[in-house]
C-alpha positions as CSV (number, residue, x, y, z in Angstrom):
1,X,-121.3,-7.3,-51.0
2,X,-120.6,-5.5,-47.5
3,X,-120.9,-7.7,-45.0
4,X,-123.9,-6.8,-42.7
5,X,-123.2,-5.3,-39.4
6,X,-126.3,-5.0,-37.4
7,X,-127.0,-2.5,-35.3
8,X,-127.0,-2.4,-31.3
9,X,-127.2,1.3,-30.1
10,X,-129.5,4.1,-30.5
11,X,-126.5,6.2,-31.8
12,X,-126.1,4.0,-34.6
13,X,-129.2,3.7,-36.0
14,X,-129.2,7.5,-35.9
15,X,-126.2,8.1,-37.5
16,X,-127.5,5.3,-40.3
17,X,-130.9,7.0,-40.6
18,X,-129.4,10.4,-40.5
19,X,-127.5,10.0,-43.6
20,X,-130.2,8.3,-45.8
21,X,-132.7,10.9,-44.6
22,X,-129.8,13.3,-45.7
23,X,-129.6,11.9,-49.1
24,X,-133.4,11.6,-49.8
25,X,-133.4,15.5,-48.4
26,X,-130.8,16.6,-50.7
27,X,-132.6,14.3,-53.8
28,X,-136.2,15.9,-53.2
29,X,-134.3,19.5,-52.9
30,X,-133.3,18.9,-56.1
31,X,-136.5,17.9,-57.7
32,X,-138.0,21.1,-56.0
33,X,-135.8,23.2,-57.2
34,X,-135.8,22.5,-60.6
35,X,-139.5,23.0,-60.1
36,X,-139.3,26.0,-59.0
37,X,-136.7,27.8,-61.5
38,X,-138.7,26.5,-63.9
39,X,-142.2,28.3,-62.2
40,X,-139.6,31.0,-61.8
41,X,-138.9,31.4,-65.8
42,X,-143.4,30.6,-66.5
43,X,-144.0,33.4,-64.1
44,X,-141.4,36.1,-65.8
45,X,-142.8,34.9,-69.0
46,X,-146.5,35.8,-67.9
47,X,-144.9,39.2,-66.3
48,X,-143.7,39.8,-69.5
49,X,-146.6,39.2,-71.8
50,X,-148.9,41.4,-69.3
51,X,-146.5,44.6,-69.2
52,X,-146.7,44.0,-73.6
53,X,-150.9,43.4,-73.2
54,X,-150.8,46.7,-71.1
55,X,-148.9,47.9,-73.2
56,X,-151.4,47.4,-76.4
57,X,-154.3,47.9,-74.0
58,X,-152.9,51.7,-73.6
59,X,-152.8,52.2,-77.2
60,X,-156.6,50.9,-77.4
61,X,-157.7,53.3,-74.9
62,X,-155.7,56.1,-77.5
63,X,-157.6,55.0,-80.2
64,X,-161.0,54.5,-77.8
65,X,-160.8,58.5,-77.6
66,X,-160.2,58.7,-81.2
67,X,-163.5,56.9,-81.8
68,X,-165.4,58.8,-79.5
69,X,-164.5,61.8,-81.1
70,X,-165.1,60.9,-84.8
71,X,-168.4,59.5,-83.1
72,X,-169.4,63.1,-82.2
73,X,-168.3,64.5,-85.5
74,X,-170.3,62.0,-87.5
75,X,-173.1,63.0,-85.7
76,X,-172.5,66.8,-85.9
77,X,-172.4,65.9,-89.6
78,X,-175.4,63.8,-90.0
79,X,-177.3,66.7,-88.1
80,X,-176.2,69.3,-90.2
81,X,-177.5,67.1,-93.1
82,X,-180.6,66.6,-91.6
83,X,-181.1,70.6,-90.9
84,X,-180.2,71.5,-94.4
85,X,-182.7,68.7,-96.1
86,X,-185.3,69.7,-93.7
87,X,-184.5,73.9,-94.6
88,X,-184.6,72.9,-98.4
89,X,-188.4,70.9,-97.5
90,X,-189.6,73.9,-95.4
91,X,-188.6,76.7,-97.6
92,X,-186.2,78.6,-95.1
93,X,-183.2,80.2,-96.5
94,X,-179.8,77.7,-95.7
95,X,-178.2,80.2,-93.8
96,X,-180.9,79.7,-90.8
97,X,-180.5,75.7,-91.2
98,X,-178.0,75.8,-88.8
99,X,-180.2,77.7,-86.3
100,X,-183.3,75.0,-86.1
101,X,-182.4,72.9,-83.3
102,X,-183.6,69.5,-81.6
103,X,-182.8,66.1,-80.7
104,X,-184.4,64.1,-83.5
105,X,-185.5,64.9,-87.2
106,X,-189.3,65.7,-85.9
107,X,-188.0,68.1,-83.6
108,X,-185.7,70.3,-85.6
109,X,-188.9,70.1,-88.1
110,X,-191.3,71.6,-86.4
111,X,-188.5,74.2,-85.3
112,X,-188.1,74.4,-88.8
113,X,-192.4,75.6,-89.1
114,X,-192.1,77.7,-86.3
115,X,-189.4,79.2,-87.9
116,X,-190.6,79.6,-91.4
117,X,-194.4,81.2,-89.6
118,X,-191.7,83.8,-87.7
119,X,-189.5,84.4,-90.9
120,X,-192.4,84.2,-93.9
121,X,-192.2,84.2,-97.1
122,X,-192.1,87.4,-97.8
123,X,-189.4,88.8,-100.3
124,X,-188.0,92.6,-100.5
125,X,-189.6,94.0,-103.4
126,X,-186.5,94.8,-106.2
127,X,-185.6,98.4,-107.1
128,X,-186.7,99.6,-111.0
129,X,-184.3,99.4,-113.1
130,X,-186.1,100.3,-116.5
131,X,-186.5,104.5,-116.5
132,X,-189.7,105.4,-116.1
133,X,-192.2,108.3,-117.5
134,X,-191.8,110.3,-120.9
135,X,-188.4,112.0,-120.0
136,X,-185.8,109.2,-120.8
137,X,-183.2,112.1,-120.1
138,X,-184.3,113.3,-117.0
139,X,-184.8,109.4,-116.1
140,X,-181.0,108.8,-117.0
141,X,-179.6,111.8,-115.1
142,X,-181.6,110.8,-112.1
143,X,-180.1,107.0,-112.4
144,X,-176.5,109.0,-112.7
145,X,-177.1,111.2,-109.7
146,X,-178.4,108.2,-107.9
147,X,-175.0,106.1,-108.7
148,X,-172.2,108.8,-107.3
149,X,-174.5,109.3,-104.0
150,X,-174.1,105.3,-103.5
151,X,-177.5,104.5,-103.4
């Protein structure tokens, strides 16, 4: 063991003090900083896994658009279907479904009525084509004369 000295100036107890606060400065530094390069690694870790999460989160909002736009298709679809069963119930023609319009299946329907009371039911009445009368030649060259005018 050293042989104790004690201590009779100011000047020497700061000079012992000095170099044990020095060593207890450069101990706690080194705790500190092994904290801090490993906070220092934890936070370029998190930095990392946000910029990938963005990353996905970018491709979501791709797909989100995608959604929204078979969305609007399903709908055109389930619409048109709703038109043409509703045409086929009313009696229109199902070239005019796609003309009934509305929000919901008991609007486009009573479109649908209004439609069918402006359109009717009334067909074109068909041309003859059985000749007529007791002059089946005269009948024949009248069908013939008819057919090169383009009627």
């Amino acid at each position: 063991m050293a042989e104790f000295t004690p201590i009779n100036t100011q000047e020497e107890l700061d000079r012992v003090i000095a170099s044990r606060l020095q060593r207890e400065r450069e101990t706690i530094s080194k705790q500190f900083q092994a904290q801090l390069t490993e906070r220092d690694q934890k936070i370029t870790g998190y930095e990392s896994q946000v910029k990938e999460l963005n990353t996905k989160l970018d491709g979501f909002a791709g797909q989100t658009q995608k959604i929204t736009e078979m969305e609007a298709k399903i709908k055109g679809y389930e619409t048109s279907s709703v038109k043409m069963r509703i045409a086929r119930e009313v009696g229109l023609p199902y070239e005019l479904a796609e003309r009934l319009s509305g929000e919901d299946e008991k609007a486009i329907k009573a479109d649908a009525e209004m439609l069918k009371r402006l359109v009717g039911t009334k067909t074109a009445p068909l041309k003859s084509t059985e000749p007529g009368g007791a002059n089946v030649t005269a009948a024949a060259w009248s069908q013939m004369l008819q057919q090169m005018k383009g009627e």
